[in-house]
SETIMI-18374 format. One record per residue: z, y, x of N, C-alpha, C, O in turn. Coordinates in steps of 0.05 Angstrom, whole numbers, plus 5000, padded with zeros to 4 digits. Last residue first. Layout:
BEGIN
ZYXZYXZYXZYX;...
This chain:
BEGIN
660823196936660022916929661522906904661422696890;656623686947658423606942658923416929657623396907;650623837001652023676969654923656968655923586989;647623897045649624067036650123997004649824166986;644723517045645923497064647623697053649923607052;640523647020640823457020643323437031644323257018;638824217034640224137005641023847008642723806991;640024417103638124257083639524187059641824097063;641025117121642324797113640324677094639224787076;638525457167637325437140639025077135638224867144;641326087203640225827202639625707173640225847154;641626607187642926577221641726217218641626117241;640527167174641126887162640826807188640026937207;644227667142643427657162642827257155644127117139;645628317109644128047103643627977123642528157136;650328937088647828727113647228427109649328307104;649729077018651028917048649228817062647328677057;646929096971648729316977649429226999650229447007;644528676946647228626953648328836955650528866944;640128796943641428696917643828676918645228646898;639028986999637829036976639928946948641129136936;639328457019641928667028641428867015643429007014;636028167003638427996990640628377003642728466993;631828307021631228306995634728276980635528326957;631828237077631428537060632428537037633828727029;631527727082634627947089633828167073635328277057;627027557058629327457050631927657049633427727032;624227787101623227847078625727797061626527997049;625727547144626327817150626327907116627928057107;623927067136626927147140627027377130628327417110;619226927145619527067121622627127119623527227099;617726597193617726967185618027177165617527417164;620326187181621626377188621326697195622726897200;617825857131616425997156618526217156618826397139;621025687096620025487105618625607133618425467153;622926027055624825987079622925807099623825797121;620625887009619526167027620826207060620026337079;622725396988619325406999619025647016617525647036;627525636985627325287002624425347016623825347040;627725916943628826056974627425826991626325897012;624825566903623925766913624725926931623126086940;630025166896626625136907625125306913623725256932;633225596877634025446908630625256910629425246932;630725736833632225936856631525816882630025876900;626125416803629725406809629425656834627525676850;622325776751621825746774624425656786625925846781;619625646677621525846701621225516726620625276725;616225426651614625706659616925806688616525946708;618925106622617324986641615525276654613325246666;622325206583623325226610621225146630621725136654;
């Protein structure tokens, strides 16, 4: 397991310069089939279920 990459660390790092949004929406409305839109970035910390 030490070759794979988490998801959510890797949206976390690319999300980090919002010019990569665009890169993001493409990619997700792409896989999705549906408009992608991201409208703000929740910190993992903070979005936990207790």
């Amino acid at each position: 397991m030490e070759n794979y990459i988490r998801f959510d660390w890797a949206m976390k790092r690319l999300l980090r310069n919002k010019a990569n949004y665009a890169v993001v929406e493409g990619q997700l409305t792409t896989l999705l089939e549906e408009k992608v839109t991201i409208h703000k970035l929740l910190e993992s910390e903070s979005n936990q279920r207790g």
